[in-house]
N, C-alpha and C positions, 0 to 999 in steps of 0.2 A: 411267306405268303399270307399270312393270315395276320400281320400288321398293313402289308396293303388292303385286305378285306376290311379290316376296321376304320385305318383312314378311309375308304372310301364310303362305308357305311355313316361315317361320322359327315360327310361333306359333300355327301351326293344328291343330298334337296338344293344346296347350296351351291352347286355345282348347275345344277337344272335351274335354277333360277336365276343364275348369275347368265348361261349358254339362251335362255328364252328372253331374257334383257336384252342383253346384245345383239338378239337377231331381231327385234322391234328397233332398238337404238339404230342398228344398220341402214334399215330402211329406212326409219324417222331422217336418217343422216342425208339420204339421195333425195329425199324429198327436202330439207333443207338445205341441201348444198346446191339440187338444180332449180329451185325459185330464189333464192337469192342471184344466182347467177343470171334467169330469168330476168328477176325485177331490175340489178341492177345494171346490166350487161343491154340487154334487149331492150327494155323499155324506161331505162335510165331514171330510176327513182333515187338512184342513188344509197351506197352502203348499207349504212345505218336506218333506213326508210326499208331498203330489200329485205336487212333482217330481221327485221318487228315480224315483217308481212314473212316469211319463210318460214319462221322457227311457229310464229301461230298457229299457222295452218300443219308442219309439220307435229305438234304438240299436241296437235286436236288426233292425230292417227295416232302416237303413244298412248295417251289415254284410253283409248280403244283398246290398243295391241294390249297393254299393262294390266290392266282392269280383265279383261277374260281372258287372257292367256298365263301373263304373266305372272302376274300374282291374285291366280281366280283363288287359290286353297286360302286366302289370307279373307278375315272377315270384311265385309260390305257396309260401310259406317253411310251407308247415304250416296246417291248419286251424286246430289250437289253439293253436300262436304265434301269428297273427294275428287270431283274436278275442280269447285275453288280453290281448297289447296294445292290439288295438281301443278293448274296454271299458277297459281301465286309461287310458288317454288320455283317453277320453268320461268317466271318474270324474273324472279331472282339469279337464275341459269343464265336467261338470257343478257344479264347484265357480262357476266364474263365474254360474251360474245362480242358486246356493243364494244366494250371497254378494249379487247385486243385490236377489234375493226377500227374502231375511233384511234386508238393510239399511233396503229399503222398507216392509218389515211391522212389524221390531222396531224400527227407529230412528227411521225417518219416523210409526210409527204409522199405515200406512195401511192397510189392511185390507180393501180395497171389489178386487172383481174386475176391475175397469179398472186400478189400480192396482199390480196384481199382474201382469197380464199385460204393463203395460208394461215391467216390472222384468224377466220374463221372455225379451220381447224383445232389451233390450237386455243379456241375457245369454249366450241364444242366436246373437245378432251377434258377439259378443267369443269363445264358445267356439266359433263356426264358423274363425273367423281362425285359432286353434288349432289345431282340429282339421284341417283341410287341409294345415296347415304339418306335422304331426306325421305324420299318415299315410302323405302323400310320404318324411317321412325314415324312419320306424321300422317301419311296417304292411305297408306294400305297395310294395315297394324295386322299383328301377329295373330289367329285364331286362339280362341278364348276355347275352344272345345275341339281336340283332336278329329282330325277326317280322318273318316274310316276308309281303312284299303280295301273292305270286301264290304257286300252288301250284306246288312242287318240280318237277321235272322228272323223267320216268318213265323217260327212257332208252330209250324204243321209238320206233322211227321210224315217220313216218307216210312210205307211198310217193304219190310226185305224178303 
């Protein structure tokens, strides 16, 4: 019992950060899977055109969810350095994206909306592995001075 006590002692920020990613990524994911299907499905912009327009708009609600939930205990390097980076990352995420939809529209020839979302998918899986790895190192850097778990101490005595 008290090796599970310590592994979890050891991996339990890491565990909460990894469970509060994923439930931003979730979301992030229904907001980019139903405008893409939107754009390209309903109002026929076409693939590669629906996912610029998906993953931007869904990208702009990650950095939200990421930035104050996610990774709030992590230090704050600047709003506008950490959404330029943000999105320049996710420009690079979203390359895996284009790259699986482009390979399965243009090369495979498939064209049917089942087929595009699965390309989606598994592009989304590859640029999430990315983007977590990228964010920890370049976005939202490690605290420079431990948070505290309890509030400071005020100095005033209490008499007993």
């Amino acid at each position: 019992m008290d090796f599970a006590k310590r592994l979890y002692e050891r991996f339990s920020s890491l565990a909460h950060e990894l469970a509060k990613f994923g439930s931003i990524g979730a979301v992030a994911f229904l907001i980019d899977f139903g405008l893409l299907n939107l754009c390209n499905v309903v109002l026929g912009l076409g693939p590669l055109t629906s996912k610029v327009v998906a993953t931007t708009i869904s990208t702009t609600f990650a950095y939200i969810g990421n930035r104050f939930w996610t990774f709030r205990h992590r230090d704050q390097s600047g709003l506008g350095r950490e959404y330029f980076l943000f999105f320049l990352l996710n420009g690079i995420a979203l390359l895996f994206g284009m790259l699986t939809i482009g390979f399965t529209t243009y090369t495979l020839d498939r064209h049917d909306a089942l087929s595009i979302n699965i390309a989606n998918i598994v592009g989304v899986g590859l640029g999430t592995l990315f983007r977590y790895w990228s964010y920890k190192k370049w976005v939202f850097l490690e605290a420079t001075e431990p948070i505290p778990m309890e509030l400071p101490e005020t100095g005033i005595k209490q008499d007993r």
